[in-house]
PLY file of the C-alpha trace (Angstrom):
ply
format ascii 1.0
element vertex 262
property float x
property float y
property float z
element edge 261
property int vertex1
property int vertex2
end_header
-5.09 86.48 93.74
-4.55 83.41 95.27
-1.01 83.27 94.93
-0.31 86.96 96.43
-2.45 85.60 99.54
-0.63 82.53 99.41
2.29 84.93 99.26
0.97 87.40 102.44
0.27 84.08 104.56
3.94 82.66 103.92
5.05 86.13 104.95
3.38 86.34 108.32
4.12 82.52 108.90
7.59 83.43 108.46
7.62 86.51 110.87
6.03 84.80 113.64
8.04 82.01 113.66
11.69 84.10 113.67
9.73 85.93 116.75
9.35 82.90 118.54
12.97 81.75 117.93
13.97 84.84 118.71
12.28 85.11 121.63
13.89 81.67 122.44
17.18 82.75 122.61
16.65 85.98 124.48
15.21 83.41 127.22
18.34 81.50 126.65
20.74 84.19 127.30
18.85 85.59 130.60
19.24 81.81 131.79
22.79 81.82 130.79
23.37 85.46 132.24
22.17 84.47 135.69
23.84 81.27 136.35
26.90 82.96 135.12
26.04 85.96 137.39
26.74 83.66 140.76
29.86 82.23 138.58
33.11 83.20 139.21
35.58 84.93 137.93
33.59 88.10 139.31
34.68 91.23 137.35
34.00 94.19 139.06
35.18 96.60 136.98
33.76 95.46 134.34
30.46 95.93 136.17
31.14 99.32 137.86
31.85 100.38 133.94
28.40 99.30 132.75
26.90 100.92 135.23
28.10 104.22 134.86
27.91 103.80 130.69
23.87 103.00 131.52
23.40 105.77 134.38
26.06 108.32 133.48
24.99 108.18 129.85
21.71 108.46 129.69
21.29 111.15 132.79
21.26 114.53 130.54
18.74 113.00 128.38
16.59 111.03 130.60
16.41 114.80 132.74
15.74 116.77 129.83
12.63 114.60 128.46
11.55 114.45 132.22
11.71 118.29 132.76
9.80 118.58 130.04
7.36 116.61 130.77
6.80 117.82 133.74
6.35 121.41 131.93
4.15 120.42 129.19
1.72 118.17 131.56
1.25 120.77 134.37
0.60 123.34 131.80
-2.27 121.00 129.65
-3.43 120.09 133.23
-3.62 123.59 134.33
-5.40 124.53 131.36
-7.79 121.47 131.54
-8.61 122.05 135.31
-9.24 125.67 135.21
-12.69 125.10 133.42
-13.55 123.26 136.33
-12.00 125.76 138.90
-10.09 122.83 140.17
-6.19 124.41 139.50
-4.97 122.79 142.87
-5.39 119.04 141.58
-2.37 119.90 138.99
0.20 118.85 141.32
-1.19 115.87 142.10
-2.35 114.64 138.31
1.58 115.39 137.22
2.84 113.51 140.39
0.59 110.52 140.00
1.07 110.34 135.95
4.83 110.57 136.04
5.05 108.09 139.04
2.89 105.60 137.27
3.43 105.62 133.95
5.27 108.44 132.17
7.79 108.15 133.93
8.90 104.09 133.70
8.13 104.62 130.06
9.55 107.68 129.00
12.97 106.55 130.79
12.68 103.02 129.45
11.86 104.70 125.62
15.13 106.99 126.17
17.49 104.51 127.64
16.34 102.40 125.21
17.66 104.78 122.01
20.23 105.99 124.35
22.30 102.90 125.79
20.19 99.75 124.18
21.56 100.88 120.78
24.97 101.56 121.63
25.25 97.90 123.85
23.77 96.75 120.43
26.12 98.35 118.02
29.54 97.47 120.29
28.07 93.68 120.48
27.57 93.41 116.59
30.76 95.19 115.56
32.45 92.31 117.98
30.69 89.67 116.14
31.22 90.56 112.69
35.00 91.15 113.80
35.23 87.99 115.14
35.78 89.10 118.47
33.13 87.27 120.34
34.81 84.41 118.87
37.77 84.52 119.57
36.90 85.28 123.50
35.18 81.76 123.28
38.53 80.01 121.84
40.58 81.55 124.78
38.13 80.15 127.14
36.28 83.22 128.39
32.13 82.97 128.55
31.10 86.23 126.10
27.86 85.42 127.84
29.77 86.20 131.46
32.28 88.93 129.82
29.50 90.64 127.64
25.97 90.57 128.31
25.62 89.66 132.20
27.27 93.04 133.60
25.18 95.35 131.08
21.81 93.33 131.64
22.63 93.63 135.50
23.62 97.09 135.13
20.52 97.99 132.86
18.12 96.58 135.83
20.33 98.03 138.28
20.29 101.72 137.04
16.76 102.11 135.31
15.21 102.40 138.49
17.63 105.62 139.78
16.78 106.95 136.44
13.17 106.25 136.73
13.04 108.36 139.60
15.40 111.45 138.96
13.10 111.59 135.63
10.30 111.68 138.32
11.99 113.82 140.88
12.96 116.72 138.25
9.76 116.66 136.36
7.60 116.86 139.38
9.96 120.09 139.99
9.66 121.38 136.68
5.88 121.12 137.38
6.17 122.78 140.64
7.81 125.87 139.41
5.91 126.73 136.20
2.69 126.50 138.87
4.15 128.55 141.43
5.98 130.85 139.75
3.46 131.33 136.11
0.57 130.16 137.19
0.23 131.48 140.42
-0.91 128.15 142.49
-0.52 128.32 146.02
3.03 126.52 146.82
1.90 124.56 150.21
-1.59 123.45 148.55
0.06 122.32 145.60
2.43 120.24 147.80
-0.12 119.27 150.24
-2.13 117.74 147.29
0.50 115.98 145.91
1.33 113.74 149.99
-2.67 113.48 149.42
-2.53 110.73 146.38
0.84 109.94 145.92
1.57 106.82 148.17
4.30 104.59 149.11
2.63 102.17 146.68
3.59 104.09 143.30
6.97 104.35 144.11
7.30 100.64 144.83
5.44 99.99 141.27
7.43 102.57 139.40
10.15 100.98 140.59
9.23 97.67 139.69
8.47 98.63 136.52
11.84 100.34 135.74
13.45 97.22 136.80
11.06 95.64 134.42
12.14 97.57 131.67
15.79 97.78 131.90
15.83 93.90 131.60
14.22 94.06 128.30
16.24 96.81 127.34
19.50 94.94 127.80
18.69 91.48 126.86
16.80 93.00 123.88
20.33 94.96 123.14
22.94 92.12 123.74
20.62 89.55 122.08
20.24 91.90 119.33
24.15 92.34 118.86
25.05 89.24 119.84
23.74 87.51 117.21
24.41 90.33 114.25
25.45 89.57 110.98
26.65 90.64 107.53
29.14 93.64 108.31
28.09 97.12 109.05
24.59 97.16 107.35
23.57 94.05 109.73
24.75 95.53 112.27
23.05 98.94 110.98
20.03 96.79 110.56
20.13 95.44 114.53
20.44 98.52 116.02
17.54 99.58 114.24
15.56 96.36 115.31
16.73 96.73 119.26
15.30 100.22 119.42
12.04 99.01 117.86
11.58 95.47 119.57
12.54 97.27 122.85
10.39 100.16 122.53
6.98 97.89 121.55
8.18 95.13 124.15
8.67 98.04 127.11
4.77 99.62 125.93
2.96 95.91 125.98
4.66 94.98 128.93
3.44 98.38 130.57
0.33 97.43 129.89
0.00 94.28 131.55
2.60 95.68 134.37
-0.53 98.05 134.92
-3.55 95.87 134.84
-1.83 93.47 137.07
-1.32 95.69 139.90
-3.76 98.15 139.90
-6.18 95.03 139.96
-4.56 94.07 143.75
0 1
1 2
2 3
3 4
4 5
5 6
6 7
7 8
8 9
9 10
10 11
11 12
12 13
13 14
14 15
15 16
16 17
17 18
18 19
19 20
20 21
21 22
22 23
23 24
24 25
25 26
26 27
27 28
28 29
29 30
30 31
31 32
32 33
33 34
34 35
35 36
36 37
37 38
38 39
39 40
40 41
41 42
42 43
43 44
44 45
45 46
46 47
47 48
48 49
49 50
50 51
51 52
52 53
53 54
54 55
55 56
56 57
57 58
58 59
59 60
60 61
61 62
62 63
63 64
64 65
65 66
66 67
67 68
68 69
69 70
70 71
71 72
72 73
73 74
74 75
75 76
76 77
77 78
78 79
79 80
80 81
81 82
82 83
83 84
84 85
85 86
86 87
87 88
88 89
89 90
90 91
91 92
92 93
93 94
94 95
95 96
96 97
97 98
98 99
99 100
100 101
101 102
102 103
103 104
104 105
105 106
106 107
107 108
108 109
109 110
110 111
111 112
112 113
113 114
114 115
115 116
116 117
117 118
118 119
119 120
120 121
121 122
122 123
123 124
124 125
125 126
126 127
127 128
128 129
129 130
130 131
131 132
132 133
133 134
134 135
135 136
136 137
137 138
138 139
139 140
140 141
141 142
142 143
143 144
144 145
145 146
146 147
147 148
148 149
149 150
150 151
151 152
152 153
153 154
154 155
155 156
156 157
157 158
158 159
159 160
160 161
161 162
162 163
163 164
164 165
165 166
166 167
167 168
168 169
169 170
170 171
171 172
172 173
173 174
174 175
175 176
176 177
177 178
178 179
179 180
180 181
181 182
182 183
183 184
184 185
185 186
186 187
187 188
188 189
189 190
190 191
191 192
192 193
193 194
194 195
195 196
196 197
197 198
198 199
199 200
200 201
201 202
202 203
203 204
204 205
205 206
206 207
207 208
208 209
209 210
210 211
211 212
212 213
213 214
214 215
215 216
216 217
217 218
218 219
219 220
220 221
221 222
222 223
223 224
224 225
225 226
226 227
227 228
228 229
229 230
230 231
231 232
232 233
233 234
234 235
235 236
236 237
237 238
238 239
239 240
240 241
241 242
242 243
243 244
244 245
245 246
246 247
247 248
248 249
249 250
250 251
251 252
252 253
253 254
254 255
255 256
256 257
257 258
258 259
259 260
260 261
């Protein structure tokens, strides 16, 4: 008995502390990223490709989940309201929720298994082929080369995705109410300019930008640092989806309660 919770102890000792180093060296590389960011050489193409692998990629998917969000919360809405004869607030409730929070998180969650895996899995197949290495023996940063243009691009892009994923599931929403169930097109809109402010754009915003920096340091960190051929790289993919996908919902959280307590 004692030796199994001697055992359990060692274990969770031993997880906490490779989360703390790890978290260590993600804070490392975002140092390293930005003063390399104002560095030259400056390699705009580089750049311009990262961007469109992060907002390119991931559109289709990012539209799809937010159409159907859209579709499936008007409709529970709709069907939640209409014991209270209050059918006109659906417009509203779908804007507010996606602006808030579904959206930043849904898009975070997809670019996350989208385009943080994939920056993970072409970082670790470098490393295990030596790649990254040999960059550093002909004198070029991998920090500059590598991570700074998709952590940029990342910050840069979740935003625009953040609010197409809004934009098209607001208009899902719209049309199954107008068109199914039969709400009144100017009172649904009307509602909607009622509680949606200038505010939750600016937070939605800010928490997209929040997000995409976890997503790509999580990723490049991730790959960076892989090991042990295909399965570790396997294995860090795997971990990059998970640590980003638990780092993007606690840092929602606190996102949240910090400014809706302004």
């Amino acid at each position: 008995m004692a030796s199994k919770l001697k055992s359990g102890v060692e274990s969770i000792g031993s997880y906490l502390i490779r989360g703390i180093e790890e978290l260590g060296g993600m804070a490392t590389m975002l140092f390293e990223a930005i003063v390399w960011a104002f560095r030259p050489p400056y390699r705009a193409r580089i750049m311009f490709q990262a961007l469109e692998s992060v907002g390119v990629g991931s559109l289709f998917i990012v539209l799809l989940t937010g159409m159907f969000a859209g579709l499936v919360l008007s409709y529970q809405s709709d069907y939640a309201f209409r014991i209270f004869n209050a059918q006109t607030l659906v417009g509203a409730t779908v804007a507010v929720s996606l602006l808030r929070e579904l959206g930043p998180v849904f898009t975070g969650l997809m670019v996350a298994g989208r385009t943080g895996s994939s920056m993970t899995t072409e970082l670790g197949t470098m490393r295990v082929t030596e790649q990254i290495d040999a960059m550093a023996v002909m004198a070029v940063n991998p920090v500059q080369y590598l991570v700074m243009p998709r952590v940029v691009a990342t910050m840069l892009m979740m935003p625009v995705l953040n609010m197409l994923f809004n934009f098209v599931g607001i208009g899902a929403s719209y049309a199954l109410s107008v068109l199914y169930m039969e709400t009144d097109p100017g009172i649904y809109v009307q509602h909607i300019t009622r509680f949606v402010t200038v505010q939750d754009f600016y937070y939605s915003s800010i928490k997209a930008a929040a997000f995409g920096l976890i997503i790509g340091l999580v990723g490049c960190y991730k790959g960076f640092y892989a090991s042990g051929g295909a399965k570790g790289v396997g294995q860090a993919t795997t971990s990059s989806v998970v640590t980003s996908s638990i780092a993007i919902l606690l840092v929602d959280y606190f996102l949240t309660t910090m400014m809706w307590s302004l």
